[in-house]
Jmol script that loads the backbone (N, CA, C; Angstrom):
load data "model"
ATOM      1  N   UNK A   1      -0.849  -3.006 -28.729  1.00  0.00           N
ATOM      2  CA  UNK A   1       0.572  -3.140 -28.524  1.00  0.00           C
ATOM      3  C   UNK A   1       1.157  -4.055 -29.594  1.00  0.00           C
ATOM      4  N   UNK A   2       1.975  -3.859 -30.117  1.00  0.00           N
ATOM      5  CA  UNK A   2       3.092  -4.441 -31.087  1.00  0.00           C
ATOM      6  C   UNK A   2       4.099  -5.397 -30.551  1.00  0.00           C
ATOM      7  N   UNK A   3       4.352  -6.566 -31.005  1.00  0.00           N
ATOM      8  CA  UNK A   3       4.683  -8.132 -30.910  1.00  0.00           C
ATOM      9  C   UNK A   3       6.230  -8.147 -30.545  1.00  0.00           C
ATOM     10  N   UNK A   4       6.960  -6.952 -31.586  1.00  0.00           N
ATOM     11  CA  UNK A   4       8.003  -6.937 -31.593  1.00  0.00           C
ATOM     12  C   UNK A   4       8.337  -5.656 -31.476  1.00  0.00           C
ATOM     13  N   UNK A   5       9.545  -5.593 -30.048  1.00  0.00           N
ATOM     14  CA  UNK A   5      10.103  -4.192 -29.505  1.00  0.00           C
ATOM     15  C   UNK A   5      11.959  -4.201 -30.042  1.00  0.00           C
ATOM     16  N   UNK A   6      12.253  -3.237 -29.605  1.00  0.00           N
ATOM     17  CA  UNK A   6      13.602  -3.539 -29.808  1.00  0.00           C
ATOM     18  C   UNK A   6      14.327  -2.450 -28.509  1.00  0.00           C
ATOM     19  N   UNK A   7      15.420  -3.430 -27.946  1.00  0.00           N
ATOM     20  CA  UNK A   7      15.745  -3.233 -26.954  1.00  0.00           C
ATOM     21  C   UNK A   7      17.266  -2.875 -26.736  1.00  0.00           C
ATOM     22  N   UNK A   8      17.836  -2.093 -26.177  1.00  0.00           N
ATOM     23  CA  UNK A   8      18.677  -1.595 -26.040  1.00  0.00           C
ATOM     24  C   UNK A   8      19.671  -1.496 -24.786  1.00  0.00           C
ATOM     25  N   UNK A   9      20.501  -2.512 -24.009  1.00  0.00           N
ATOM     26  CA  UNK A   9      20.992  -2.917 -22.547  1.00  0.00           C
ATOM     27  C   UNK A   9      22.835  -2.137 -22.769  1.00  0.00           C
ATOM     28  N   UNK A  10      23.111  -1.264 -23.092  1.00  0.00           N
ATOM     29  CA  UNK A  10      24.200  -0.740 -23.267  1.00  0.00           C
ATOM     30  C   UNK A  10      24.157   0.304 -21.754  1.00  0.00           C
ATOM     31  N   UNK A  11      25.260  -0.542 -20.706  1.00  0.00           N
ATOM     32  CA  UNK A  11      25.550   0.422 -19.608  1.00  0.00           C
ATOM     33  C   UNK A  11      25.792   1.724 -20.052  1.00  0.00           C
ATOM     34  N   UNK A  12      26.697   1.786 -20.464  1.00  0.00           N
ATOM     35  CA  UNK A  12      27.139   3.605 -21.136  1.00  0.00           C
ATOM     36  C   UNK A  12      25.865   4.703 -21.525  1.00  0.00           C
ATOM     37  N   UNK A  13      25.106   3.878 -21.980  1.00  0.00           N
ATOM     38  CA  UNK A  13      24.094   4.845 -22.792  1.00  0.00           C
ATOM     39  C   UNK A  13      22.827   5.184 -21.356  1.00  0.00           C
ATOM     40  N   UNK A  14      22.967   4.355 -20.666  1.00  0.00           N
ATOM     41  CA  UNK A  14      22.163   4.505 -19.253  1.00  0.00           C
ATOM     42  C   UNK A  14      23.025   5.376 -18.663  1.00  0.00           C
ATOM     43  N   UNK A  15      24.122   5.440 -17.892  1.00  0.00           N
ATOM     44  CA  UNK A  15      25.016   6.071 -17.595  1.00  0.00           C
ATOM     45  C   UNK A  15      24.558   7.619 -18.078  1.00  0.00           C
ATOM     46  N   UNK A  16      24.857   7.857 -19.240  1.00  0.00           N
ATOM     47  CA  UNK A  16      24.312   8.903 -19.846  1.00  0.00           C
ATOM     48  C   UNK A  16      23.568   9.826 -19.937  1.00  0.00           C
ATOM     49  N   UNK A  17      22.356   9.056 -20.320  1.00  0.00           N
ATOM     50  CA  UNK A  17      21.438   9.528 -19.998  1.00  0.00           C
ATOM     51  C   UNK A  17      20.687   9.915 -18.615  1.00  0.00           C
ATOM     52  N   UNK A  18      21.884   9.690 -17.861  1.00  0.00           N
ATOM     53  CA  UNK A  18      20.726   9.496 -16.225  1.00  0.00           C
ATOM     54  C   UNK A  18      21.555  10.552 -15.719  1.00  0.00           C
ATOM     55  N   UNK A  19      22.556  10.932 -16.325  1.00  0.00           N
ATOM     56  CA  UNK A  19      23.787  12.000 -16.133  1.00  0.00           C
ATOM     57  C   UNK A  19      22.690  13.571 -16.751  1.00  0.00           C
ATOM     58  N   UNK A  20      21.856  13.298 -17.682  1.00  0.00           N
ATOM     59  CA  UNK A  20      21.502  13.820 -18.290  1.00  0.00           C
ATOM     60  C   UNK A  20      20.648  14.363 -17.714  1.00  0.00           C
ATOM     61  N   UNK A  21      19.452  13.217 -17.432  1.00  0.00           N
ATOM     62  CA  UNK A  21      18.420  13.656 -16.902  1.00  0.00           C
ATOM     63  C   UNK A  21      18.370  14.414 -15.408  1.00  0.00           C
ATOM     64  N   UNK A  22      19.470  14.300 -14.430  1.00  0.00           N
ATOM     65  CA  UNK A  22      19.711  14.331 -13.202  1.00  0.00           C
ATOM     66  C   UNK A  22      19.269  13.837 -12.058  1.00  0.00           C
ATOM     67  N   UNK A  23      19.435  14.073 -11.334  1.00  0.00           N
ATOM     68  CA  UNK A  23      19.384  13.451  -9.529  1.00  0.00           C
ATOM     69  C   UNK A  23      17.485  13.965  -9.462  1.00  0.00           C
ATOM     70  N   UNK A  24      17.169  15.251  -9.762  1.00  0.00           N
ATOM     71  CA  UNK A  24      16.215  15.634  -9.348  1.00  0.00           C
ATOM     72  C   UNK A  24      14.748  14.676 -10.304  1.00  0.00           C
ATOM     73  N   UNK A  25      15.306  14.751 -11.465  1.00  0.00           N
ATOM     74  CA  UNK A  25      14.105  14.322 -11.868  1.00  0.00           C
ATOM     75  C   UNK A  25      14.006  12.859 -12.125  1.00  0.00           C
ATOM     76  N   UNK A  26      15.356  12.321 -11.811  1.00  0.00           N
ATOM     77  CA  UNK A  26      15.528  10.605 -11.424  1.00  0.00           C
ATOM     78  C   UNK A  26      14.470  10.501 -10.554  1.00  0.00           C
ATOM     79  N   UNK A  27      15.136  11.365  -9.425  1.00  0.00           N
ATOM     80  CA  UNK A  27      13.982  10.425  -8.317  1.00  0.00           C
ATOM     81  C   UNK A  27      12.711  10.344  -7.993  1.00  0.00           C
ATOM     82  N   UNK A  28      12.329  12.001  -8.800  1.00  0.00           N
ATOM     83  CA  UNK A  28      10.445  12.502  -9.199  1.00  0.00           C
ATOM     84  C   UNK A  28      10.448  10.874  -9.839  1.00  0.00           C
ATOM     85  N   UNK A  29      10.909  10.486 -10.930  1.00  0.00           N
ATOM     86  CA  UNK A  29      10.668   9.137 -11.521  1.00  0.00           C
ATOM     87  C   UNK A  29      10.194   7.992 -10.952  1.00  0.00           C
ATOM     88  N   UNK A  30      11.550   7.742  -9.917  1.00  0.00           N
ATOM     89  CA  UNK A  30      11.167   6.573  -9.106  1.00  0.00           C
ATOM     90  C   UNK A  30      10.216   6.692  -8.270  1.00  0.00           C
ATOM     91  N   UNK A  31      10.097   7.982  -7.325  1.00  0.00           N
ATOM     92  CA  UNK A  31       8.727   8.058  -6.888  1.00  0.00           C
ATOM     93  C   UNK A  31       7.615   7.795  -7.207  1.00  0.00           C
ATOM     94  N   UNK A  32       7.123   8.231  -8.939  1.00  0.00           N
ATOM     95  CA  UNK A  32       6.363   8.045  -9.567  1.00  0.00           C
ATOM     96  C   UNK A  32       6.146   6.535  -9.797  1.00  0.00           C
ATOM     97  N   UNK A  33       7.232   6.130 -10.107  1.00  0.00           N
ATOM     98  CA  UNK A  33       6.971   4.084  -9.970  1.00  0.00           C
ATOM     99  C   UNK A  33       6.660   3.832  -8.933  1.00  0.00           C
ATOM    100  N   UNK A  34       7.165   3.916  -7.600  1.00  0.00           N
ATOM    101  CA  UNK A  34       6.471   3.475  -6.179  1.00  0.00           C
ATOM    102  C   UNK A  34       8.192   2.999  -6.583  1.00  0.00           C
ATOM    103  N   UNK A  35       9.190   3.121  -6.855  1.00  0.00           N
ATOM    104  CA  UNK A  35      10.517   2.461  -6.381  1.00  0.00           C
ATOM    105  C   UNK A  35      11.524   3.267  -5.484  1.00  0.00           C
ATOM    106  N   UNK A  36      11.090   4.253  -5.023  1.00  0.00           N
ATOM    107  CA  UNK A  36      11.780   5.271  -4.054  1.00  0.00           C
ATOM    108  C   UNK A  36      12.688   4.126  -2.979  1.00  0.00           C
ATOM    109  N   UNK A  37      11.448   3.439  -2.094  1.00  0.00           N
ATOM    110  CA  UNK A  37      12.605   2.705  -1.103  1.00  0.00           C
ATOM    111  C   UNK A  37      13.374   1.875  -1.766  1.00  0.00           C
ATOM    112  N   UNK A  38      13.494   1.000  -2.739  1.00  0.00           N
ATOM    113  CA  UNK A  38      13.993  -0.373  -3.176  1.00  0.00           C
ATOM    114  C   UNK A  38      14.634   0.621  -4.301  1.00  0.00           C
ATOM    115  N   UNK A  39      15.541   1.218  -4.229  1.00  0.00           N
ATOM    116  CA  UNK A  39      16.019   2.288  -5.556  1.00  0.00           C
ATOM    117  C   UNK A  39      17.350   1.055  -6.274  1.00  0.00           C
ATOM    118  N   UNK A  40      17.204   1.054  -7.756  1.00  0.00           N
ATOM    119  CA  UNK A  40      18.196  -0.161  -8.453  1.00  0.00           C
ATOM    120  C   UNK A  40      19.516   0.857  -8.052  1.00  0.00           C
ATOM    121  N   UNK A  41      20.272  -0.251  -7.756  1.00  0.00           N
ATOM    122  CA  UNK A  41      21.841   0.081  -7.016  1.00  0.00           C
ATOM    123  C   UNK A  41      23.229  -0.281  -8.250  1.00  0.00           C
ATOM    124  N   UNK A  42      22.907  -0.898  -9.204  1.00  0.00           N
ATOM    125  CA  UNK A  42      23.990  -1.016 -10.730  1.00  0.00           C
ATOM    126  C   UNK A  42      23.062  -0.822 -11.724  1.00  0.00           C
ATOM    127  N   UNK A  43      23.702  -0.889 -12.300  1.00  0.00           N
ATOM    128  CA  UNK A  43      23.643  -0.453 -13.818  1.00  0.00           C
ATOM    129  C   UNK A  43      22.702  -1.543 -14.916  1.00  0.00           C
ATOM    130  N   UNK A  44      23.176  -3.154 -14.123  1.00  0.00           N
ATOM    131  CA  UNK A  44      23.064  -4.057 -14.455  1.00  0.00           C
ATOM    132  C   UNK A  44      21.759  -4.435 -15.191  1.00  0.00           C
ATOM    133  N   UNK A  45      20.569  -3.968 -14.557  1.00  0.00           N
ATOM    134  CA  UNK A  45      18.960  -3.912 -15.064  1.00  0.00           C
ATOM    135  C   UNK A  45      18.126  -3.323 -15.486  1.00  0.00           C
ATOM    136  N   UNK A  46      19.554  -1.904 -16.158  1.00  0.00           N
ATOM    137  CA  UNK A  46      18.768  -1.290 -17.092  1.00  0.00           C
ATOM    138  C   UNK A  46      18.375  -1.616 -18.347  1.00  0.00           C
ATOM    139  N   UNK A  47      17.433  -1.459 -18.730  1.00  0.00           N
ATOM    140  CA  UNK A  47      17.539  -1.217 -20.612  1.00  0.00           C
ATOM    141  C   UNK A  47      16.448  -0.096 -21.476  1.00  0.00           C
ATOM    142  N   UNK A  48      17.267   0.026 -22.593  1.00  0.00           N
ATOM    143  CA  UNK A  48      15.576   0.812 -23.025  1.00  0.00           C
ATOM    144  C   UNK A  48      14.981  -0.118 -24.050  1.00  0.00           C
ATOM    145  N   UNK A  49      13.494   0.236 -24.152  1.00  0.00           N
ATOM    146  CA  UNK A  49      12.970  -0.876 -24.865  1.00  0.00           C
ATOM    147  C   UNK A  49      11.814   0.626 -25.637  1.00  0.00           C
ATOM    148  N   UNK A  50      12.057   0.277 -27.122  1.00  0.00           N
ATOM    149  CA  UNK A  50      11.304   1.349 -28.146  1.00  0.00           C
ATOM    150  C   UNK A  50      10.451   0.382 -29.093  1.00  0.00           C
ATOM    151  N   UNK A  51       8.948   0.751 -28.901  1.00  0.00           N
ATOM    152  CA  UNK A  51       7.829   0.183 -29.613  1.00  0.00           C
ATOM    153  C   UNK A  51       7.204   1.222 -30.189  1.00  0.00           C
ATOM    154  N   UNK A  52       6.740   0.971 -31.495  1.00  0.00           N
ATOM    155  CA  UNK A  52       5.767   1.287 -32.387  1.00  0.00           C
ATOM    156  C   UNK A  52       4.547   1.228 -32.565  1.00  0.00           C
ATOM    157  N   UNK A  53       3.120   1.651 -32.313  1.00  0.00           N
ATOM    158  CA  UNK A  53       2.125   0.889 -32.216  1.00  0.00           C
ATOM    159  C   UNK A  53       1.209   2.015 -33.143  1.00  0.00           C
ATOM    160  N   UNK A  54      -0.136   2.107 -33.243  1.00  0.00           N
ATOM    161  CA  UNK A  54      -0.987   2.700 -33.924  1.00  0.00           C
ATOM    162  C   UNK A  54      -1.005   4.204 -33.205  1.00  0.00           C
ATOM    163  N   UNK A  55      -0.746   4.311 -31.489  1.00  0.00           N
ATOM    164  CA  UNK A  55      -0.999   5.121 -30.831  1.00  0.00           C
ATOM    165  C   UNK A  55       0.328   6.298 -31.053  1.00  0.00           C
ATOM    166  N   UNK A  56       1.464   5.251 -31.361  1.00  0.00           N
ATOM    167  CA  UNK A  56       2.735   6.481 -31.437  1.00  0.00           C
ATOM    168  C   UNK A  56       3.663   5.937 -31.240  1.00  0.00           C
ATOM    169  N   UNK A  57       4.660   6.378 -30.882  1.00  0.00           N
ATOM    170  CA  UNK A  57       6.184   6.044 -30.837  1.00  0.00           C
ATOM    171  C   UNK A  57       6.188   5.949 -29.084  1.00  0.00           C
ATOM    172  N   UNK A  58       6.588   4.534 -29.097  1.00  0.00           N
ATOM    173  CA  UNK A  58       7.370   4.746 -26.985  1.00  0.00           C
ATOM    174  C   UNK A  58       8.482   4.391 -27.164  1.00  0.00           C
ATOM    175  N   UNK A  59       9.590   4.715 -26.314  1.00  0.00           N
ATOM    176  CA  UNK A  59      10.473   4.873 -25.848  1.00  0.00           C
ATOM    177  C   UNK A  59      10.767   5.019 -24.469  1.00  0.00           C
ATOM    178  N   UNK A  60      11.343   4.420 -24.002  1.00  0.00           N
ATOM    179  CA  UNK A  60      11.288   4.177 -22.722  1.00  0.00           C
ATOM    180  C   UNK A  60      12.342   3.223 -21.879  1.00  0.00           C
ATOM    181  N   UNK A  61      12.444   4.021 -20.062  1.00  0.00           N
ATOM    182  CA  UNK A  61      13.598   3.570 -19.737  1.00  0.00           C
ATOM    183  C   UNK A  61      13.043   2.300 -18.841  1.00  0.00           C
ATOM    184  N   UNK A  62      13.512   1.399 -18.816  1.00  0.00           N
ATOM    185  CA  UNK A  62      12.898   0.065 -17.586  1.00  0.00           C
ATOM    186  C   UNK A  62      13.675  -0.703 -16.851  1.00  0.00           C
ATOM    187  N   UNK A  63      13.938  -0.914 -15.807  1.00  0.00           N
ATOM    188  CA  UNK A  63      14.697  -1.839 -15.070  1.00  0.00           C
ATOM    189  C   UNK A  63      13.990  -2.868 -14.419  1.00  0.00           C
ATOM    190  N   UNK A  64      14.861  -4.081 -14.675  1.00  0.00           N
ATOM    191  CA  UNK A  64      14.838  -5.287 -14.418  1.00  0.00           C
ATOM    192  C   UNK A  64      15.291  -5.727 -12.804  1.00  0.00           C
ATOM    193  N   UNK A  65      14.858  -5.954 -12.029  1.00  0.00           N
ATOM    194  CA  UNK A  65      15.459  -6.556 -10.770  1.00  0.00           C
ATOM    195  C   UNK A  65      15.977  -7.926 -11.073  1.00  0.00           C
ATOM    196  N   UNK A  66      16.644  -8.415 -10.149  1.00  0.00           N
ATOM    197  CA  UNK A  66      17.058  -9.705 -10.044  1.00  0.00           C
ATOM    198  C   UNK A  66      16.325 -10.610  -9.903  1.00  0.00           C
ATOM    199  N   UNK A  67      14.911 -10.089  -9.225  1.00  0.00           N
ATOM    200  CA  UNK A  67      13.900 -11.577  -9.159  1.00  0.00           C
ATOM    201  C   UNK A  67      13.152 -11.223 -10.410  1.00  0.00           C
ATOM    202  N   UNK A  68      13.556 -10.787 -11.474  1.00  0.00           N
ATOM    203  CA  UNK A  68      13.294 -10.969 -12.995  1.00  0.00           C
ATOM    204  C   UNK A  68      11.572  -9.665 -12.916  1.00  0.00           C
ATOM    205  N   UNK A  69      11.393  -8.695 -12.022  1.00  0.00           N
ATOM    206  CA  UNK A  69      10.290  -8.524 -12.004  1.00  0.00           C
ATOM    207  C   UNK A  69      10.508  -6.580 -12.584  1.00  0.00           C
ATOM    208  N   UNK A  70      10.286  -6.350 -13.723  1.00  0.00           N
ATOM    209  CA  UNK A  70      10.020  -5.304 -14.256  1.00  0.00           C
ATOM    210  C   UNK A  70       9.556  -3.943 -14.157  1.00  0.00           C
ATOM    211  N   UNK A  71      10.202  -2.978 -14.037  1.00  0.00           N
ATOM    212  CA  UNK A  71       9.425  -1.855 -13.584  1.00  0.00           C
ATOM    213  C   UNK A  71       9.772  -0.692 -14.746  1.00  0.00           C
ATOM    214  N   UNK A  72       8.754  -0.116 -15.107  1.00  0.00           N
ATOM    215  CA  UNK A  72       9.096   1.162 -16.504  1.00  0.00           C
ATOM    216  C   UNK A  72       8.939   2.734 -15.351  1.00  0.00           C
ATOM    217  N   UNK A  73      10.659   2.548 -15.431  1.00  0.00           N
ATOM    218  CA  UNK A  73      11.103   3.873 -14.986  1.00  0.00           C
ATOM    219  C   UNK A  73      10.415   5.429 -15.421  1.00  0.00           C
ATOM    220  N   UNK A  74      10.805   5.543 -16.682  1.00  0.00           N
ATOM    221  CA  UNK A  74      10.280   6.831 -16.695  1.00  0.00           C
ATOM    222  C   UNK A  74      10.356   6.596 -18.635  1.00  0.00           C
ATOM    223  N   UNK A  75       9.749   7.816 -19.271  1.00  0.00           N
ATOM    224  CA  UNK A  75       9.760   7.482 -20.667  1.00  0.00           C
ATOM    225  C   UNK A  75      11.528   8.553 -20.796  1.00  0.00           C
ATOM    226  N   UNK A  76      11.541   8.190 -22.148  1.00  0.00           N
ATOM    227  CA  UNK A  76      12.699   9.156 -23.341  1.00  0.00           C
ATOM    228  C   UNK A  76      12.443   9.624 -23.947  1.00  0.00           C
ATOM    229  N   UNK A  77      12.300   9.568 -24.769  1.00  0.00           N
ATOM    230  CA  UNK A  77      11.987  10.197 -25.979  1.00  0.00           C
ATOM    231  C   UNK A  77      12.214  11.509 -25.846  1.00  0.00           C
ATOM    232  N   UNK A  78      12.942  11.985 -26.609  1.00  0.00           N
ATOM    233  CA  UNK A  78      13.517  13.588 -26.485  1.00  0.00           C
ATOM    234  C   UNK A  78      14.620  13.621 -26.033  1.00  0.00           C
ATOM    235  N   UNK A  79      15.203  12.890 -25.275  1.00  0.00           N
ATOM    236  CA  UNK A  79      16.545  13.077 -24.579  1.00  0.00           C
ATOM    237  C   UNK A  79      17.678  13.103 -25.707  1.00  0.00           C
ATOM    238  N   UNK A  80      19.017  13.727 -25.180  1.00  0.00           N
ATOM    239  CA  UNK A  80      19.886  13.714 -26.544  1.00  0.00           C
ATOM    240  C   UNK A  80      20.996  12.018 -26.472  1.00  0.00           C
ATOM    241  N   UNK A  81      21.031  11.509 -25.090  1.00  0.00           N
ATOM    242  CA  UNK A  81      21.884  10.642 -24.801  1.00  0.00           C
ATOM    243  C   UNK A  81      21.210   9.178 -25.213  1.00  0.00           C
ATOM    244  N   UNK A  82      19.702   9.546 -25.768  1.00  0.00           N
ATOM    245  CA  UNK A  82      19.399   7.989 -26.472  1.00  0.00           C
ATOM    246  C   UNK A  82      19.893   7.288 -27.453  1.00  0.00           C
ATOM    247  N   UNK A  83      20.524   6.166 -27.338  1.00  0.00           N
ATOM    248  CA  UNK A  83      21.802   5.216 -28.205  1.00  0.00           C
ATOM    249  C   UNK A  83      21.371   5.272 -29.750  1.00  0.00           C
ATOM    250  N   UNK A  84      22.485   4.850 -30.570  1.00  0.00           N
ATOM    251  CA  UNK A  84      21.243   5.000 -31.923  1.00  0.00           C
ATOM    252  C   UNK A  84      22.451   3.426 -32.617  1.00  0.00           C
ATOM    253  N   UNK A  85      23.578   3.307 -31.711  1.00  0.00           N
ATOM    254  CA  UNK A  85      23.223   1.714 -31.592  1.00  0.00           C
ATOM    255  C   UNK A  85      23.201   0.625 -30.631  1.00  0.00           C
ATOM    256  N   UNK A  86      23.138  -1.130 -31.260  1.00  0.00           N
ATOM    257  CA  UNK A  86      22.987  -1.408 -30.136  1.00  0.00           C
ATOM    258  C   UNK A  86      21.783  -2.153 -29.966  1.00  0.00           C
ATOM    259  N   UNK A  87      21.215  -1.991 -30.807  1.00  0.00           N
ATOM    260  CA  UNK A  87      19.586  -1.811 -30.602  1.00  0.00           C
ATOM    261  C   UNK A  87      19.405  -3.006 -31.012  1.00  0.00           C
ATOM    262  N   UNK A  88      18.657  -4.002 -30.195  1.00  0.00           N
ATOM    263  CA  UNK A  88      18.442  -5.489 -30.565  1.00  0.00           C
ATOM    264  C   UNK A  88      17.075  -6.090 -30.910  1.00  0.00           C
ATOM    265  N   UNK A  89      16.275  -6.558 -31.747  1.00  0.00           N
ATOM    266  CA  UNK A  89      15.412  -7.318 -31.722  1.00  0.00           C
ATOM    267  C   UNK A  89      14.307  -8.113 -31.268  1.00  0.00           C
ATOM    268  N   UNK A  90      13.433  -8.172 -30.373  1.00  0.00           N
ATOM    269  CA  UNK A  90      12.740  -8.994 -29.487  1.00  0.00           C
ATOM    270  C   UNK A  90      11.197  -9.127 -29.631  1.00  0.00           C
ATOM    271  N   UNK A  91      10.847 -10.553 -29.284  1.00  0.00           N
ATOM    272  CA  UNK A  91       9.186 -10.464 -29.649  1.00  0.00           C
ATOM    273  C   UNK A  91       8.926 -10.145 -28.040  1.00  0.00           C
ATOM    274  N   UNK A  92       7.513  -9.624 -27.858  1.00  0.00           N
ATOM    275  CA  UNK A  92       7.352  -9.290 -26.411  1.00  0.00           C
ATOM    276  C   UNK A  92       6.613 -10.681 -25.950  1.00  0.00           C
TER     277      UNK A  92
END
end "model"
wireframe off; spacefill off
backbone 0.3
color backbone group
């Protein structure tokens, strides 16, 4: 894994994309996390976060809860509603 990701917290572009992806395969998603009952209710703890590593390109959607505890929703990559700005800097 690679040191430095770059991250992307633009409501609109979540919005978007989740418009995109739809209701059906949102919630195959959250199921797939185990977040079905506790489903995120704003917008507020989304972000995408895109790393580089030897293995390939990720991209990917993740929300943040309020008790700061992380969960990677589902991947992107391919979608057409992924931001192209915006995109911020971060060591992991």
């Amino acid at each position: 894994m690679s040191k430095i990701v770059f991250r992307n917290y633009s409501k609109k572009a979540v919005r978007n994309l989740l418009k995109e992806v739809g209701k059906e395969r949102y919630e195959c998603a959250l199921k797939d996390a185990g977040l079905y009952s506790s489903r995120p209710i704003t917008l507020q703890g989304f972000y995408f976060e895109y790393e580089m590593d030897t293995e390939g390109i990720h991209l990917n959607l993740f929300y943040r809860y309020p008790s700061r505890v992380v969960f990677l929703i589902m991947p992107v990559l391919g979608f057409w509603s992924v931001p192209y700005e915006g995109w911020e800097m971060e060591r992991k």
